[in-house]
VEXDREN-2710 file (C-alpha; in Angstrom, 1 decimal):
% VEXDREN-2710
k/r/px/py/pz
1/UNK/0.0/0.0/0.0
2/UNK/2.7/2.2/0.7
3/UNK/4.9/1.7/-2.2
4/UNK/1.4/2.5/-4.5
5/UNK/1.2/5.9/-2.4
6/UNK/4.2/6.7/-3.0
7/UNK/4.8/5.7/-7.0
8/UNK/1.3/7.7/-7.5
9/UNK/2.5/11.1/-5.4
10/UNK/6.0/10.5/-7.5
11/UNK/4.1/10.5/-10.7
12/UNK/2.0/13.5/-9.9
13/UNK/4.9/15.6/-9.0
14/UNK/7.6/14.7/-12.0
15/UNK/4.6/14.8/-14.4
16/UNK/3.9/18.4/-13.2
17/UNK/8.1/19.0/-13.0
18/UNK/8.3/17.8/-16.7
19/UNK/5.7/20.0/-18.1
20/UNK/8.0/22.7/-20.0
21/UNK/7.1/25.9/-21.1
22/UNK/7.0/26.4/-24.7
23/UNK/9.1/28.2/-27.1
24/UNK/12.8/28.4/-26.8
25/UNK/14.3/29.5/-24.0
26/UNK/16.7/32.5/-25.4
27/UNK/19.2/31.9/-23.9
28/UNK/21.4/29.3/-22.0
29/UNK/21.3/29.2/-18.2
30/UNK/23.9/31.8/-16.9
31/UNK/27.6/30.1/-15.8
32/UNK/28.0/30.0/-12.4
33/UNK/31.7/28.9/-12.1
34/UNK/31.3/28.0/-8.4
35/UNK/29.7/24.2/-7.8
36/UNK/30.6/20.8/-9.4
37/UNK/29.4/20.3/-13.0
38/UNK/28.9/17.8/-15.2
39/UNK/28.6/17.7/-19.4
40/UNK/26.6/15.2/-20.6
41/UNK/27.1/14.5/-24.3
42/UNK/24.2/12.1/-26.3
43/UNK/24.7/10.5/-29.0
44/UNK/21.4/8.9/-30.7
45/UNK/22.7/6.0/-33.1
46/UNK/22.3/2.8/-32.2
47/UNK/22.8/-0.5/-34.5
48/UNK/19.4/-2.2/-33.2
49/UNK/16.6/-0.4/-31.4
50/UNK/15.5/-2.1/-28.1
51/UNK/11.7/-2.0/-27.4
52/UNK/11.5/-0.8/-24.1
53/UNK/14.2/2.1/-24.7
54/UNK/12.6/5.9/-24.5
55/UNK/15.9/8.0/-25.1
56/UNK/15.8/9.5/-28.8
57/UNK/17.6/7.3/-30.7
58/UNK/18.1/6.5/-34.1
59/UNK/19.1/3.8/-36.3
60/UNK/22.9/4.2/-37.3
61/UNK/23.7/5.8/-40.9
62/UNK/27.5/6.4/-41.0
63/UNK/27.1/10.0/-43.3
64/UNK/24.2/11.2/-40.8
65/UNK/25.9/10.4/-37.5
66/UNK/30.0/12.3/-39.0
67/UNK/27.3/15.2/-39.4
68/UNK/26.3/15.0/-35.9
69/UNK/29.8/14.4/-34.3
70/UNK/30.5/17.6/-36.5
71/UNK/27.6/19.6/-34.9
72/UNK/28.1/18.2/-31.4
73/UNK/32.0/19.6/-31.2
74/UNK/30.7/23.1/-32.8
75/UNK/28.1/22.6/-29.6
76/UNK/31.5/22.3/-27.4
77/UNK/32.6/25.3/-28.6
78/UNK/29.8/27.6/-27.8
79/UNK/30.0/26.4/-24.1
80/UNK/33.7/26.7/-24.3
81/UNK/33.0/30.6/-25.6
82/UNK/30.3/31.4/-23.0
83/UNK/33.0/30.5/-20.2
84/UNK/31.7/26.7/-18.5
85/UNK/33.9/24.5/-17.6
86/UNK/33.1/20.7/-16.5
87/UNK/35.0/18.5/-13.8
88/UNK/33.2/15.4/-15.7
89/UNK/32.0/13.7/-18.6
90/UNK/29.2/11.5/-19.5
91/UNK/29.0/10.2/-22.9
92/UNK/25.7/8.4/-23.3
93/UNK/23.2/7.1/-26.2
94/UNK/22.3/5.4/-28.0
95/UNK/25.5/3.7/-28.7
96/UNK/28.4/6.4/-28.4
97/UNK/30.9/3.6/-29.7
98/UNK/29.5/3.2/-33.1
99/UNK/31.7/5.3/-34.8
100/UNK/35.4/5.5/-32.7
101/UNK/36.7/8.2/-34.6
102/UNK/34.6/10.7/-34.0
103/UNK/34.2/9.8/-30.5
104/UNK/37.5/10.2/-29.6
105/UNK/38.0/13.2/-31.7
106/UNK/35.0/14.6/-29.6
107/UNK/36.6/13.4/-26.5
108/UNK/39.8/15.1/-27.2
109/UNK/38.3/18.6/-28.5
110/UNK/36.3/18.3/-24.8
111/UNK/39.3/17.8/-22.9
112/UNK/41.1/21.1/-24.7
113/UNK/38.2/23.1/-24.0
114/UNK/37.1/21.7/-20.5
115/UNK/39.0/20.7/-16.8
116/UNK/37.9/17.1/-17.1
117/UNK/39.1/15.1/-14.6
118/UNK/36.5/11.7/-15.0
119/UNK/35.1/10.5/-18.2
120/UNK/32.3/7.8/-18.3
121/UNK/31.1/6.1/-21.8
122/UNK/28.6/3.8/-22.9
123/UNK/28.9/0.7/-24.9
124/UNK/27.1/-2.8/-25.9
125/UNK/28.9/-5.8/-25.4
126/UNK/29.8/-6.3/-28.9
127/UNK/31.6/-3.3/-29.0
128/UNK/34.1/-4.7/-26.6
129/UNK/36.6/-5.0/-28.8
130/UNK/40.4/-4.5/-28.7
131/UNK/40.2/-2.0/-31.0
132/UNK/37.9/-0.2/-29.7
133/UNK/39.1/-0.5/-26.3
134/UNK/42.4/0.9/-27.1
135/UNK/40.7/4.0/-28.3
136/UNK/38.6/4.2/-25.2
137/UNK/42.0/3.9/-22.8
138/UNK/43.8/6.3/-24.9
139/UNK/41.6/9.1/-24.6
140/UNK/41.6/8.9/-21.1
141/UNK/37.7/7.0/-20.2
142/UNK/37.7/6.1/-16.6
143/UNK/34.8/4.5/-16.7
144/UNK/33.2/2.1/-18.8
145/UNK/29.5/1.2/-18.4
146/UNK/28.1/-1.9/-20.9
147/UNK/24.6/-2.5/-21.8
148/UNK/24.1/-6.0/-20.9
149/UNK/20.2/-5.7/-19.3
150/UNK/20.0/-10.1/-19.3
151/UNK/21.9/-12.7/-19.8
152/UNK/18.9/-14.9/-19.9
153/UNK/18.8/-15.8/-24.0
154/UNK/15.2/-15.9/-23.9
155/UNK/14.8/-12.5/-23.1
156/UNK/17.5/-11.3/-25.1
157/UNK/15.5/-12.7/-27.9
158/UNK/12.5/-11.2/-27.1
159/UNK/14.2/-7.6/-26.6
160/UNK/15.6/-8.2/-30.3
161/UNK/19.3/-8.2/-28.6
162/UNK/20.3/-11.8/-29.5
163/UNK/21.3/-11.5/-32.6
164/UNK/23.0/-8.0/-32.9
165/UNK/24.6/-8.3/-29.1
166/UNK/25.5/-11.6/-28.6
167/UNK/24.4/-14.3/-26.0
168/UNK/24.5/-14.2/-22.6
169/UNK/27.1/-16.8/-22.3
170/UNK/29.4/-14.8/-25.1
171/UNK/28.5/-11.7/-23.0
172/UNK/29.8/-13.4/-19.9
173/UNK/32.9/-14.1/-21.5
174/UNK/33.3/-10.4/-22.7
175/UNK/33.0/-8.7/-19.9
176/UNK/35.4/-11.1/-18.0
177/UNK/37.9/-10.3/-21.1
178/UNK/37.4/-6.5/-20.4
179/UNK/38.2/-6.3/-17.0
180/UNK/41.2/-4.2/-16.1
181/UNK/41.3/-2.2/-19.1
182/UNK/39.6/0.4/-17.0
183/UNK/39.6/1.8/-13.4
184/UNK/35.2/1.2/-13.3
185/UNK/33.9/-1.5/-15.6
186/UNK/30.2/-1.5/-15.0
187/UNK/27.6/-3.9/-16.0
188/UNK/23.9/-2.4/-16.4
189/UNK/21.3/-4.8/-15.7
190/UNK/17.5/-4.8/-15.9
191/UNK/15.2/-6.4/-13.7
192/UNK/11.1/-7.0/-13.5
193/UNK/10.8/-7.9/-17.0
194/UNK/7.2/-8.9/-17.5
195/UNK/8.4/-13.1/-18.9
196/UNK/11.5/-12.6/-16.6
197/UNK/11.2/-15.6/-13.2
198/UNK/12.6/-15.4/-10.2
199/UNK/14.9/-18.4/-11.2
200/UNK/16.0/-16.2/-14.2
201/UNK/16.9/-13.8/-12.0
202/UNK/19.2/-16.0/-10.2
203/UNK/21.1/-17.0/-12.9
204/UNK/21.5/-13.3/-14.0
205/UNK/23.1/-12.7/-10.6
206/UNK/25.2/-15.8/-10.5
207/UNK/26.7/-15.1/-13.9
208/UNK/27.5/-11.6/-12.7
209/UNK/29.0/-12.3/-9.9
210/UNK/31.2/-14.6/-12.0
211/UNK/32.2/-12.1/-14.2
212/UNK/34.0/-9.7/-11.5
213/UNK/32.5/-6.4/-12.6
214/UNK/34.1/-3.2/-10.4
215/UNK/30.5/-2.3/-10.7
216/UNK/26.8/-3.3/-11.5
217/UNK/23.6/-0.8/-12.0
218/UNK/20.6/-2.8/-11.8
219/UNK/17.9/-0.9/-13.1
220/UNK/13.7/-2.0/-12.7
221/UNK/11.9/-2.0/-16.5
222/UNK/10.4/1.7/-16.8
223/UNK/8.1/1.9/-19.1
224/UNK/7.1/5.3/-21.0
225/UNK/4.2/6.2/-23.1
226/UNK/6.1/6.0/-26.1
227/UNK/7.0/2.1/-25.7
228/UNK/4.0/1.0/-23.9
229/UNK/2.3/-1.0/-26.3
230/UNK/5.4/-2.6/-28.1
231/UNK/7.2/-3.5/-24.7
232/UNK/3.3/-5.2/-24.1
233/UNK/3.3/-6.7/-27.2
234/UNK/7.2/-8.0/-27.3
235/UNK/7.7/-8.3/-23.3
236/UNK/4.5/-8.0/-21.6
237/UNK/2.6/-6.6/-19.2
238/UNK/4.5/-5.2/-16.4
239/UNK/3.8/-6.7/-12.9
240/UNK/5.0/-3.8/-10.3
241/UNK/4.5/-6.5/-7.6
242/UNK/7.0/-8.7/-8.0
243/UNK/9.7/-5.5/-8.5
244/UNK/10.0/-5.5/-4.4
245/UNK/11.0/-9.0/-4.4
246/UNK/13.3/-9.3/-7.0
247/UNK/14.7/-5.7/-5.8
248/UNK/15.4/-7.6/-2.5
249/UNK/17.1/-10.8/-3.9
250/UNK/19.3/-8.7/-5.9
251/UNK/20.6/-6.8/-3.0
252/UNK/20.9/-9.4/-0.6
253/UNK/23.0/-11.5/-3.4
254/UNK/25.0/-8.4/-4.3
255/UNK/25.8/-6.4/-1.1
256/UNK/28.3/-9.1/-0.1
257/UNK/30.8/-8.7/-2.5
258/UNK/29.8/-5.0/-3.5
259/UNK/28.4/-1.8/-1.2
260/UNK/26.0/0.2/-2.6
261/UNK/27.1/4.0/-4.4
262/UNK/22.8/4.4/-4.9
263/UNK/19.9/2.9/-4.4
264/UNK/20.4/1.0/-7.3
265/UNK/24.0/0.8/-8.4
266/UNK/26.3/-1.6/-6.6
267/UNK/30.2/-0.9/-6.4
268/UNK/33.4/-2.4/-5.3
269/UNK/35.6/1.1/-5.4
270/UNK/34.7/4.5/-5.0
271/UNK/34.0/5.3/-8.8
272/UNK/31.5/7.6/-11.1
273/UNK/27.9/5.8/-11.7
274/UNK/25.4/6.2/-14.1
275/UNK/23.2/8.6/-12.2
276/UNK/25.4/11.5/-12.7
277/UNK/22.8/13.9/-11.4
278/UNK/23.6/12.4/-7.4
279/UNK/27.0/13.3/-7.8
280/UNK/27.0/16.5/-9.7
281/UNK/24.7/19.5/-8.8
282/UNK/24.4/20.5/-12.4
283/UNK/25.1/19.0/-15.5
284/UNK/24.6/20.9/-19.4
285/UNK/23.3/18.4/-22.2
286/UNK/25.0/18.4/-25.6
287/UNK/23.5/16.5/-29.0
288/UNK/19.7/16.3/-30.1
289/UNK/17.8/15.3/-26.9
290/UNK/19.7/16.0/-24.5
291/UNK/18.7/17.6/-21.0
292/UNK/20.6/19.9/-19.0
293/UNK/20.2/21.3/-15.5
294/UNK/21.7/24.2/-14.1
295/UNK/20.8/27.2/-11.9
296/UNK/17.3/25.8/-11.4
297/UNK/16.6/26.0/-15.2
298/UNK/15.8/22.4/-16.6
299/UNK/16.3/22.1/-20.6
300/UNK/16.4/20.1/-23.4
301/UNK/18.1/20.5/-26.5
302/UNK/15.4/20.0/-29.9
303/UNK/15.2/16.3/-30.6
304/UNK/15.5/16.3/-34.6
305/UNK/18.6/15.8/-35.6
306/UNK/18.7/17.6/-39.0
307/UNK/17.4/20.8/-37.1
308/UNK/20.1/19.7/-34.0
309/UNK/22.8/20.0/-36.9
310/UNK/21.4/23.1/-39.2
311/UNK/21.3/25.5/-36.2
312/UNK/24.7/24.7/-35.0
313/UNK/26.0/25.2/-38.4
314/UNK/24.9/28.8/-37.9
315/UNK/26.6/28.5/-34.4
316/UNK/23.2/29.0/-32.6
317/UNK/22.2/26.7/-29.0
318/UNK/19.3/23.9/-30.3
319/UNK/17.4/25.0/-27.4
320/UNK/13.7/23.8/-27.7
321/UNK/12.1/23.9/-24.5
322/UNK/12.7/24.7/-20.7
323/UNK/11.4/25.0/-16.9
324/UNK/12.5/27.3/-14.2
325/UNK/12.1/25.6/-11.3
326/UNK/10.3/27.1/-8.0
327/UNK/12.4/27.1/-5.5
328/UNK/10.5/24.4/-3.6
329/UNK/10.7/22.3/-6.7
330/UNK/14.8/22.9/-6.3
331/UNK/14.6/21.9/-2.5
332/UNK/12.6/18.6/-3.7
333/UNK/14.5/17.8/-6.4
334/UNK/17.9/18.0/-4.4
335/UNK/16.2/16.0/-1.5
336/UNK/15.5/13.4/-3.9
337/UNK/18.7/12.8/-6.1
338/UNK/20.8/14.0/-2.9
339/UNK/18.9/10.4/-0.7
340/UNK/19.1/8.4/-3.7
341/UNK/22.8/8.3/-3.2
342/UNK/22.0/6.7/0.2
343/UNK/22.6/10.1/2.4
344/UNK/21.7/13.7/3.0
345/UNK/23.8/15.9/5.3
346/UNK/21.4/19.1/6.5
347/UNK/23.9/21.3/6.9
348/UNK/25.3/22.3/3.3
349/UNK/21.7/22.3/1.5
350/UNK/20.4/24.7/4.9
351/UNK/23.4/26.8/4.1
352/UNK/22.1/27.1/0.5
353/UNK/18.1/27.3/1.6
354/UNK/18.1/28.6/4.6
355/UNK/15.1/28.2/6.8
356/UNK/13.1/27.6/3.6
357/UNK/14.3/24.0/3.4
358/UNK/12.4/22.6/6.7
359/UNK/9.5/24.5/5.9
360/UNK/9.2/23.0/2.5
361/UNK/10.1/19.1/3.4
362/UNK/9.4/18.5/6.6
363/UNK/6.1/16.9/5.4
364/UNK/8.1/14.9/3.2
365/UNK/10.1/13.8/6.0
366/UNK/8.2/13.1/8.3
367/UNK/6.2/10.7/6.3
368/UNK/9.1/8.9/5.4
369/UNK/10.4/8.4/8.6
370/UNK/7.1/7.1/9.5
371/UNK/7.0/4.7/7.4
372/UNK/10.5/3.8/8.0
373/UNK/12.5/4.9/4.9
374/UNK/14.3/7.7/6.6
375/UNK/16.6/7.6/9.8
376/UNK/18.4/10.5/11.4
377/UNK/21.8/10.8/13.1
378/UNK/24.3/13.7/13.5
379/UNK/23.0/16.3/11.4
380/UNK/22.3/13.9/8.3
381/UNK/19.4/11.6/6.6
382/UNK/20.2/8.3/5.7
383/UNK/17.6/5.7/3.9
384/UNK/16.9/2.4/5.7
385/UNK/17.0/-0.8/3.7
386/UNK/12.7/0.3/2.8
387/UNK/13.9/3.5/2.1
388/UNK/16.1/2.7/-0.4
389/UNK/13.4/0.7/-2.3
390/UNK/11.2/4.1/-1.9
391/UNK/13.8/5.7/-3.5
392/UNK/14.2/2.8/-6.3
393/UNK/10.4/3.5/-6.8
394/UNK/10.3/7.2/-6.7
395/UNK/13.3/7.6/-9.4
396/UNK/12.0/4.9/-11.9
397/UNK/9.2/7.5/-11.9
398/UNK/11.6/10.4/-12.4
399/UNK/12.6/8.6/-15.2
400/UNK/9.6/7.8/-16.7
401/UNK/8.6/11.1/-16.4
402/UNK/11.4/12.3/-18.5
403/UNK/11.0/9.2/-21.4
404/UNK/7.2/10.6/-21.3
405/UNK/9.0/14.2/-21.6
406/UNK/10.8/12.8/-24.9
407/UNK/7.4/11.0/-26.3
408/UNK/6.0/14.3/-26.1
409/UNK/8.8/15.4/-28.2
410/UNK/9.3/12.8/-30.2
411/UNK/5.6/13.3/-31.4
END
């Protein structure tokens, strides 16, 4: 009962959060140089379309996507001019690895503009290649982060994966293969597939563990309105009930040999995960698609990619749409991502709020400690082991939220 109260209050705030206003905003949120920032850089191909996927992505056509490496450095240089900087990078898709040229070219012109220090990139497990992996080490990647989502052949087959990814036994043997090449290699999973059984599960988790990931991010199925009907029709039906469960067995077979860095990401080192948005307090999106968030403004960049690569060929920011957020819609949202990383300390976000914070949450957390998700010691929140599912439920609605977002865009 509570976890339905709380995914239907989650939904009716993000859906409210993700409503943007219309036009363009004119310009791009002032720089602030104080504060840790992150630049997020999309890139949209990908060789095979998975069902359940809402992020805009296209099917990859070498010509279109050496246009849009072309447009997303030229998108580099106009923060560069305007004075941001970025401690980090997150390269994400898509599949950023499709064409390794142009990614590490892009890489490179971001570390001449920028004070990068970490840089995380996505791949798929047939990427993992020598070849490619060279590139990756040589332009300085930290982190690596490979869509596995199952090793379960079944369901790989059902997602359309099988064929164009491999199996789960060759990915098994690929991610074992990868290991050391960089400081994080991490594994994302997915879990609460609608044919997906507890025994399934299992297996999922034993392999893992046999492969010695640094790290795993073991997301639940979110579903947006875009995908409904074809994750229904390929996958189907998503049960909601048995997500508890199988978020329980994955923890208690993980946390042994890995801690937890979030609610839902699992690490054996202190290392960059995917959810860049605990970790940094603002982060700027580059490429067609992408969403930014900085000095309370939340934006996304126009999600065609012929108009994405026009405008920046007159040098002009493919804003299409933003939201100034109240200020108790900043207190919220830091509350939120700030817990999913397990802890809030009270003093540093009062400093920032003042006595406008407690006046704003205390609602919110009250009711969490009330029904046990929140524990206080020493001036700081922590989650409880139900808290941390809470906070599994409430961000797989933040998500969804923004994959309805894109729908909406998408048209």
């Amino acid at each position: 009962m509570i976890c339905r109260l709380i995914a239907q209050e989650a939904r009716r705030v993000f859906s409210r959060s993700m409503q943007f206003e219309a036009g363009l905003h004119p310009h791009m949120p002032v720089c602030d140089t104080s504060g840790s920032r992150l630049l997020y850089i999309h890139v949209p191909f990908c060789e095979q379309l998975c069902p359940y996927c809402s992020f805009n992505r296209v099917r990859f056509e070498e010509s279109l996507c050496r246009k849009y490496f072309a447009a997303l450095r030229n998108e580099l240089f106009l923060y560069k001019e305007r004075s941001y900087n970025f401690g980090g990078i997150y390269v994400g898709g898509g599949t950023p690895t499709v064409l390794m040229d142009e990614l590490e070219k892009t890489l490179e012109t971001a570390k001449d503009y920028f004070s990068v220090r970490e840089i995380s990139v996505e791949t798929n497990p047939n990427h993992l290649t020598p070849d490619r992996l060279m590139v990756l080490q040589r332009v300085g990647v930290n982190r690596l982060s490979v869509g596995i989502q199952s090793f379960d052949d079944n369901l790989l087959r059902a997602m359309g994966r099988f064929e164009k990814y491999g199996s789960g036994s060759k990915n098994v043997e690929r991610l074992k293969a990868t290991t050391g090449y960089f400081d994080t290699l991490n594994a994302d999973m997915i879990f609460n597939f609608p044919i997906q059984t507890d025994e399934g599960l299992d297996r999922d988790l034993m392999l893992l563990l046999e492969t010695g990931v640094d790290q795993v991010t073991y997301y639940p199925l979110m579903v947006s309105d875009l995908t409904r009907n074809i994750v229904e029709k390929t996958l189907g039906i998503v049960d909601y009930r048995k997500e508890r469960r199988m978020y329980h067995r994955i923890v208690e077979r993980l946390l042994p040999e890995y801690r937890f860095s979030s609610a839902w990401c699992f690490s054996r080192k202190e290392s960059m995960i995917d959810e860049y948005i605990v970790d940094y307090d603002e982060y700027a999106g580059v490429g067609s698609g992408s969403i930014g968030y900085m000095n309370g403004i939340c934006y996304a960049n126009t999600f065609d990619l012929q108009e994405y690569i026009e405008r920046l060929k007159r040098n002009e920011i493919p804003l299409m749409a933003s939201r100034r957020f109240s200020l108790q819609d900043r207190i919220r949202y830091d509350f939120i991502m700030k817990l999913f990383g397990l802890e809030l300390a009270i003093a540093p976000v009062r400093a920032q709020y003042g006595k406008r914070l407690i006046r704003y949450l205390w609602p919110d957390i009250a009711a969490f400690m009330i029904a046990g998700g929140l524990r206080y010691r020493r001036g700081t929140l922590y989650l409880t082991g139900r808290g941390r599912y809470y906070w599994v439920i409430m961000m797989r609605e933040f998500f969804t939220a923004v994959n309805n977002f894109r729908a909406f865009c998408l048209g």
